[in-house]
N, C-alpha and C positions, 0 to 999 in steps of 0.2 A: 275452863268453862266457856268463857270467851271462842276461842277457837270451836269448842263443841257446836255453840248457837253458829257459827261461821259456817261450820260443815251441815248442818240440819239445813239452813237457808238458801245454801249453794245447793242439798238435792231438792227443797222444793223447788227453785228457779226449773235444776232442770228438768222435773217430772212436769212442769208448767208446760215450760219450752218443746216436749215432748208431746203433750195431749195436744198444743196449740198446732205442731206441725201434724202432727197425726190427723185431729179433724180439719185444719186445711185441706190437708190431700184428702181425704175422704170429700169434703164438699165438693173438689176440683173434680173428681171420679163420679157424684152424684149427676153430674150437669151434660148426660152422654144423648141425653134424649133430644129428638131433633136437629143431630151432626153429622154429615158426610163426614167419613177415614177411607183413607189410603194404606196399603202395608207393604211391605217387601218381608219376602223368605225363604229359607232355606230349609231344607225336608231331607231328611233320609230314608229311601226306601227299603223294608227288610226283603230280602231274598223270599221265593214261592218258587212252589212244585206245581206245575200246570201239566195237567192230563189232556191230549190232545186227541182229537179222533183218530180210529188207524192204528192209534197202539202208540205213538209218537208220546214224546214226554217233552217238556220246557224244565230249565230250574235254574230261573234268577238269579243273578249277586244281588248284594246291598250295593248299593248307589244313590248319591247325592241329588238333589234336582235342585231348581228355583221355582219362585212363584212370586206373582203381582196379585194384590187385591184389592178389593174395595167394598161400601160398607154402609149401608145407612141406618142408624138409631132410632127405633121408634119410638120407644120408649128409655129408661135406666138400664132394664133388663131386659128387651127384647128386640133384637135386629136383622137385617137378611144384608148376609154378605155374597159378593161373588169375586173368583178370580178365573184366572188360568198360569199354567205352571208346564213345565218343561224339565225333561229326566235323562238323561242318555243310560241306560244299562245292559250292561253285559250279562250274558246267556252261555249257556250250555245245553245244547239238544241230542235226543237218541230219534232219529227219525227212520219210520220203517219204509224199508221200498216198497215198490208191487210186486217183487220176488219173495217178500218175508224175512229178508236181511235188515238187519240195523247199522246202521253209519252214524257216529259221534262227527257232531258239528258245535263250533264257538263261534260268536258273533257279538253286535252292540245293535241295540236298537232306539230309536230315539219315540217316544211320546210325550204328547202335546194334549193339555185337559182343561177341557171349561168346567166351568161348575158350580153352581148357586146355592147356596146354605140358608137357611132356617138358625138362627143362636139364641137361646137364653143364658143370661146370667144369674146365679143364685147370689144375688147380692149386688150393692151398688158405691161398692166402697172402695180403697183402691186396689186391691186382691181380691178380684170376680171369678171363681170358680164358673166356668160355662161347659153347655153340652150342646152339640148342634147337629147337624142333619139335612140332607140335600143330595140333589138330583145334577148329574154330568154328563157329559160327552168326551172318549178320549180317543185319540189316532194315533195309530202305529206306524212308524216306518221302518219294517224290517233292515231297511239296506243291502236285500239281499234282491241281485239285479235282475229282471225278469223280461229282459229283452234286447234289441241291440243298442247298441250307443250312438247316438246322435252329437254329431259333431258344429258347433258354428264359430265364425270366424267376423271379425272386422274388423275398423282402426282407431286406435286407442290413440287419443290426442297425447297420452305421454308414452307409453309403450312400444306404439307403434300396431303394426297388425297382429293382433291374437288371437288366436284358435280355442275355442274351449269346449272339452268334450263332458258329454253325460248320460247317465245310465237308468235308464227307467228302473223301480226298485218296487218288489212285493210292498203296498203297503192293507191296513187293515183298518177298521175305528168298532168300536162298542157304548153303549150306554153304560152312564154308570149311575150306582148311588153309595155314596156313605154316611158314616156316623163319625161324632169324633167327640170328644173329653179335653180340655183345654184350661189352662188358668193364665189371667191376663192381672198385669199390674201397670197402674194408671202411674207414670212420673208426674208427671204435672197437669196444666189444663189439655194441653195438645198431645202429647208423648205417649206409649205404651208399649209394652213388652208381653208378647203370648208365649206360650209353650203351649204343646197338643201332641193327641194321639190320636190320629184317623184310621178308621179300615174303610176301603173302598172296595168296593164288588163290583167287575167288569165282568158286561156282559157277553163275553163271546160265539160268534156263533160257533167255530170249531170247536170251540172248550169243551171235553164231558161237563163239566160243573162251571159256575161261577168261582174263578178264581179270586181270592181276597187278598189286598195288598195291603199292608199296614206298615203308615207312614209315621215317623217321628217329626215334629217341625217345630224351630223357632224362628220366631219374626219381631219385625218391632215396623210401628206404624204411627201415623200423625190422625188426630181428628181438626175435623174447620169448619 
């Protein structure tokens, strides 16, 4: 009997112990309104078929990128974030000549994207489902070389004299906009962890269509 009232008292402690930390963190998550964040992340990008003018084709790997952010609080549930991010991916192209021949080409290209969002979150507890939305800029650098190389030279206080050569290289940029689906969970006052789904739509001008790239990403970021 004894022991029964021991175990009944032990789970109310803990159902206590539980509500108590549960609304802490929930108050700790209420208090976002009026706080600059910072984030870091990583994204993966899913592979795309890009139709090119000419009759040419593109078709992406998946590939990894980063990303730096940041972020101001308007309110609990409303903020405007921005960052930029960085991708290196690998390609496979059918490019047609002006004879009407197709030549298979591989390569790696690096893009570079700004980009400013629009976030709501449904809720202000510490598991915020958000949806957001925003307007970018991104640049291409094919690395595919489109002129002669230029060579320079001088002395390197530890080296000695070095030469370094470089290659002018096709590059590109488009506007962009996407949307994206996200759930953020608050660890403590400062702390947080997102997950998200973006699709972005670049606008190119060679492109027949706007191509849509849809990114996976996790991050984890400070607010202050």
């Amino acid at each position: 009997m004894n022991g029964s009232k021991t175990l009944r008292g032990s789970m109310v402690c803990l159902l206590a112990a539980v509500a108590w930390i549960a609304g802490a963190t929930s108050a700790v998550a209420q208090d976002r309104e009026g706080r600059w964040e910072l984030g870091l992340a990583t994204f993966y990008q899913l592979g795309v078929d890009v139709d090119v003018e000419g009759g040419s084709t593109l078709s992406t790997d998946d590939d990894l990128g980063f990303a730096l952010s940041g972020g101001y609080n308007v309110t609990d549930n409303f903020a405007t974030t921005f960052g930029v991010g960085w991708a290196g991916v690998d390609y496979d192209a059918d490019v047609v000549q002006d004879d009407g021949t197709t030549i298979g080409v591989s390569g790696s290209y690096d893009a570079f994207s700004l980009w400013g969002n629009a976030v709501y979150y449904f809720g202000d507890g510490a598991l915020s489902p958000y949806i957001g939305a925003g307007l970018g800029w991104t640049w291409i650098d094919t690395n595919i070389p489109n002129g002669a190389p230029s060579t320079g030279c001088w002395w390197d206080p530890w080296w000695g004299y070095v030469c370094y050569t470089t290659y002018p290289t096709k590059t590109t940029d488009a506007f962009t906009y996407q949307a994206t689906l996200g759930l953020r969970y608050q660890f403590n006052y400062s702390t947080f962890l997102t997950v998200s789904y973006t699709s972005q739509w670049q606008d190119f001008d060679q492109a027949e269509s706007t191509p849509r790239f849809d990114v996976i990403g996790l991050g984890i970021g400070w607010m202050f």
